[in-house]
N, C-alpha and C positions, 0 to 999 in steps of 0.2 A: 408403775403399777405395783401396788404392795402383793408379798408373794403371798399365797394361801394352801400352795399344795394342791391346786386344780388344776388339772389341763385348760390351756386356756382354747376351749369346744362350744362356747358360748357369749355370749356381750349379752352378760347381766347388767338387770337392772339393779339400782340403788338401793332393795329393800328386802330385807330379812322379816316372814312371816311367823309368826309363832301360835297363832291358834285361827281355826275355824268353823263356821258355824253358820248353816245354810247357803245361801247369797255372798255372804260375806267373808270377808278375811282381817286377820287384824296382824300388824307388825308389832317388832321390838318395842315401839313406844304407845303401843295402846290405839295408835290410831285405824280407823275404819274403814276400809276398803268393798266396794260393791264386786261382786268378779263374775263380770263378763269375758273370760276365757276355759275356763273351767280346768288349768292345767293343762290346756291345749285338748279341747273336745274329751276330758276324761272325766272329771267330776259332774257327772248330769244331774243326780240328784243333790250336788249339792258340799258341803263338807260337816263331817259328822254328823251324818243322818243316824240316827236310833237303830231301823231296823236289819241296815248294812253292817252296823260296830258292833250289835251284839251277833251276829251271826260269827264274824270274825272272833269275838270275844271267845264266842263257846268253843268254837275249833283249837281257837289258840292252848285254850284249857285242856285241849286232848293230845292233840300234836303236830305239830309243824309241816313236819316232811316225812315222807318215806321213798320217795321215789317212784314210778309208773312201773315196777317190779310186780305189784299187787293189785290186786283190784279195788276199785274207788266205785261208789253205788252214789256219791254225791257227782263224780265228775259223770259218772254215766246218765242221772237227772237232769245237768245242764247240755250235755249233749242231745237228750232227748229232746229239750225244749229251745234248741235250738235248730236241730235238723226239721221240729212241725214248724217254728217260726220263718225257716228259708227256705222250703219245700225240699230241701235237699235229706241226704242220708246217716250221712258218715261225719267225726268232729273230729279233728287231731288239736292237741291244746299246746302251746308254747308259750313263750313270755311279755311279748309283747307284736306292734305291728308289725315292723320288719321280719322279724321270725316267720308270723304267718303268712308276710307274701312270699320270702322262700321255701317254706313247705307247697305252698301254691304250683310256685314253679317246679318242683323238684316233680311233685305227683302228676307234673302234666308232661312232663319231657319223660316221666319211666311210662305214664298210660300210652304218649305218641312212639314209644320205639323208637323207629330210627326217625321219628318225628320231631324238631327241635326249636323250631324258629318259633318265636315267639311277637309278637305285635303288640307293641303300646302306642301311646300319643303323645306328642310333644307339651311338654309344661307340666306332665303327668310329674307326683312325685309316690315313691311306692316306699323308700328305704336308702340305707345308708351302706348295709353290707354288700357285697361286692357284689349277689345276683338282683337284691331289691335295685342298689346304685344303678346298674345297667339297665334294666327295666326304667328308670326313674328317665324321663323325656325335657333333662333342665340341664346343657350342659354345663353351670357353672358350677354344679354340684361333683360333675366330671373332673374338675380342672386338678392334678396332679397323682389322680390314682391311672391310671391307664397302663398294662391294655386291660379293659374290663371284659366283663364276661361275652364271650362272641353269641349269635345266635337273636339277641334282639331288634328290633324295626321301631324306628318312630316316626308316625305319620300324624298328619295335623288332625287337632282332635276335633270332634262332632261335623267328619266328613267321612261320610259312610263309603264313597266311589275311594276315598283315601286308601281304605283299610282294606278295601277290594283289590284294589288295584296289588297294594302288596303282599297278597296273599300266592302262597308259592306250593307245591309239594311237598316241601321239609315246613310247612307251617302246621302248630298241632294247635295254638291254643292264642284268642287277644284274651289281652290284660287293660282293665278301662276303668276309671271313675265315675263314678254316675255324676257327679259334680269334682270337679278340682279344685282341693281347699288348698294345699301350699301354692298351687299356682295361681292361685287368685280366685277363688271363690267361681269358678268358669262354670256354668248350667250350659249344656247343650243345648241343641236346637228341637224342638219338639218332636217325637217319635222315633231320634236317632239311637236310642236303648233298642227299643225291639226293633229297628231294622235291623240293627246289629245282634239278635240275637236271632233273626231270621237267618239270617248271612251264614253263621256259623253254625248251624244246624244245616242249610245247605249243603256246606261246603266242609262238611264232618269233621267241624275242630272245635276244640271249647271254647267257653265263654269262664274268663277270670273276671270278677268283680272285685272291684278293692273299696272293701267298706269298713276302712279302717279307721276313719273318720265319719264318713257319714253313716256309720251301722247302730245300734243300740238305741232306735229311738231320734237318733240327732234331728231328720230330718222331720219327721213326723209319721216315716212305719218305723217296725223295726227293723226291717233292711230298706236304704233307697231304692234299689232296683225295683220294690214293690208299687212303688208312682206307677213304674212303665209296662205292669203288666208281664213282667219274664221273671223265669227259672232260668239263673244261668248253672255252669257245670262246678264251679266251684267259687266261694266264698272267702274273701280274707276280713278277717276283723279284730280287733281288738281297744284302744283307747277306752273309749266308756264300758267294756264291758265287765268290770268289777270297782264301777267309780274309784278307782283309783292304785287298786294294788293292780301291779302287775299281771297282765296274762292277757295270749292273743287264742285265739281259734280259727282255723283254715277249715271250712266246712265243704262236704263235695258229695256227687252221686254215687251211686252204687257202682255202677260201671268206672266211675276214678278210683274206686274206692279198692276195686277188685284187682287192679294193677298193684296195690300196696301189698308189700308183705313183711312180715317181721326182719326188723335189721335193716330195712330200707329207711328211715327215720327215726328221730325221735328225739327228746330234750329230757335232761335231769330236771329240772325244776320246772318243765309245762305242765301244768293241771295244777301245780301245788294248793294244796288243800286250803289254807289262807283265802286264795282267791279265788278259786271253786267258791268256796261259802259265799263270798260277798258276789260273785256273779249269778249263782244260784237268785241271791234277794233282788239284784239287778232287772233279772228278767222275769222275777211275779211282776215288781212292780210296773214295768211296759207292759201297761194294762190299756184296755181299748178307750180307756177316761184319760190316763194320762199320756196316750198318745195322741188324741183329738185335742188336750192343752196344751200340746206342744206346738201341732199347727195353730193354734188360738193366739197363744203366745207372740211366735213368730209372725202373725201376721200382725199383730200390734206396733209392733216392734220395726216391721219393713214400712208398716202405714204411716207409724209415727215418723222414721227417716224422709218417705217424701215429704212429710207434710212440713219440713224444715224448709223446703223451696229455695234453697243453699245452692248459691251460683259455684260456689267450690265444689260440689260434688259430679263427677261425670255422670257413676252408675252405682245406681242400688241391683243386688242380684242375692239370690240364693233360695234356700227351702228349706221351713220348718225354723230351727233354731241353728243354723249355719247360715251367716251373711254376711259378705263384702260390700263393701261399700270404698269404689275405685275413686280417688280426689285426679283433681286437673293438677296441670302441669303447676308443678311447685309448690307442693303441699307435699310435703313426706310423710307417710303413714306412720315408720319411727319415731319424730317429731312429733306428733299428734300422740303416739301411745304415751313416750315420756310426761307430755304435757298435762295429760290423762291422770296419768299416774300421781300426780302431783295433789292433784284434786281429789284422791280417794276412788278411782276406776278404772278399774281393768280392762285392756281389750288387747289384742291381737291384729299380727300387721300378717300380710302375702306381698312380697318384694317390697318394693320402693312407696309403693302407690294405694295399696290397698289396705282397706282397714278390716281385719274379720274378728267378726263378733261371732261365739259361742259360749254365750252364757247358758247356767243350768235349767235343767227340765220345772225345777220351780221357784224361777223368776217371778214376782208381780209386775202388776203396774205402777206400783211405786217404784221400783228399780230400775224400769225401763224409764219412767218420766226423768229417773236422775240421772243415768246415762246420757238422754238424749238433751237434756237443759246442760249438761257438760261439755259432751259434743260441741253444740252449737256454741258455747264460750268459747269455747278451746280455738277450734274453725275460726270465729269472728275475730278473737286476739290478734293470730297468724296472718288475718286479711288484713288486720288496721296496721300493723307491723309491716308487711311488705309496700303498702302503701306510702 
């Protein structure tokens, strides 16, 4: 391995990008790339959208940083329109998703007191830092940091008697994905959101959403949880929500909100005004048109995969513009992204088997027809090959 001075944190692919421009990406040599990942669910609208670069542009001309010393009437804007967008109250801003699921946890174990436990689901993935890590319901993600952080539960997900069952006295708050994109693009079982959201208003503890992936529009609202009809008590989100600069937001009720007090929280560089600006344009634009094109989109896009009628494929699943699509035994989803990549298209894998696509909010039908004419190359290759 030639050295570069990187931790080696990653198994990069082959290809250095140097410009972008809507849909597409171009490398070092000019050549053209469709991008169906979006930097991992982050670039929805796209790369070098106009009205995202000049928001940024103008900011940049004023200034950078100052720190959450002072007051911010931009970052107080995207709070507002974020707290009517989740019906909730209150926005703490950080840098990214991990950050905002531990703000999540932090504000829910000081509102429970001596309340601590907290409940996920297995395959869940929330983060890397030591309270997201623990939270996270995948042990190989566990494998040589331990002992992690105590107080978490993971029970098998979209079984609601599961999360029942482990529910204790010292339990204050579940933590749940309305869809699990690292663990494979996983959709529950129909109504298992609001029975779980019945549960825990029952049973006087909160409801954490991690819509860190699926929040900004991905799935076709601008939070998923809004499919299932619930307000839950607090919000984690970040990825798409400044197409691409940095920054996360943990949004919560009044009542989590009213546990916090100054010196309990807080990040140097959350809110940075940079990505304030470009979030601010993020969230005109999830507008009620291009939220209905987003389900449009996505259902082209899942339509067109059945209609591949591909013995290779087990399971098509997901919502909106998040989709896996799980291969049978012996098709590595790796393999398939390399091979991809080869061809001029992007896409994304969940473990061994799964391929997930998160291409941007404005995809056509030409980019989907060439994705899915790929695909199927790609696939049919792989079958004449093992053959």
């Amino acid at each position: 391995m030639n050295y570069s001075g990187l931790l080696n944190t990653y198994s990069r692919y082959p290809v250095e990008f140097v410009k972008g421009e809507g849909a597409y990406l171009y490398d070092t040599e000019g050549k053209e790339y469709v991008d169906f990942l979006c930097g991992i669910a982050v670039t929805g609208f796209g790369h070098n959208h106009p009205d995202i670069k000049n928001a940024v542009q103008k900011q940049l001309d004023g200034f950078w940083h100052v720190s959450n010393l002072y007051h911010s009437s931009a970052q107080e804007s995207l709070a507002k329109k974020l707290a009517e967008q989740s019906g909730l109250n209150y926005v703490f801003f950080s840098n990214s998703g991990t950050e905002s699921i531990e703000a999540a946890i932090k504000f829910a174990r000081k509102f429970g007191k001596e309340k601590y436990e907290i409940i996920t689901t297995l395959n869940s993935f929330h983060g890397r830092t030591f309270g997201s890590l623990s939270a996270t319901g995948q042990y190989k993600f566990w494998e040589g940091f331990a002992p992690l952080v105590p107080g978490f539960k993971h029970v098998a997900f979209g079984e609601i008697e599961a999360i029942e069952n482990a529910i204790t006295d010292n339990t204050v708050a579940v933590l749940i994905e309305t869809i699990q994109g690292e663990g494979g693009v996983n959709v529950p079982p129909s109504g298992y959101i609001k029975k779980l959201r019945e549960l825990c208003t029952a049973k006087g503890i909160l409801l954490i959403i991690d819509e860190v992936q699926t929040g900004m529009g991905r799935t076709g609202k601008f939070f998923s949880y809004l499919h299932h009809d619930v307000i839950p008590d607090i919000v984690a989100t970040a990825k798409g929500i400044a197409n691409g600069i940095p920054l996360g937001a943990t949004i919560c009720s009044k009542e989590v909100a009213d546990a916090i007090k100054p010196g309990n929280h807080g990040s140097t560089f959350g809110g940075n005004p940079l990505a304030i600006a470009a979030a601010n344009v993020v969230a005109d634009l999830l507008n009620e048109k291009t939220l209905a094109s987003i389900q449009d989109s996505g259902k082209i896009l899942m339509d067109g995969l059945h209609g591949l009628h591909m013995n290779e494929i087990k399971e098509i699943r997901g919502k909106g513009l998040i989709i896996g699509v799980e291969m049978q035994n012996g098709f590595s989803s790796k393999d398939i992204a390399s091979a991809m990549l080869k061809r001029g298209v992007l896409i994304g894998t969940s473990g061994d088997s799964v391929i997930r696509l998160l291409p941007p909010f404005i995809i056509t039908e030409k980019e989907i027809s060439k994705f899915l004419l790929t695909f199927r190359n790609v696939v049919s290759d792989m079958s004449v090959q093992k053959n």
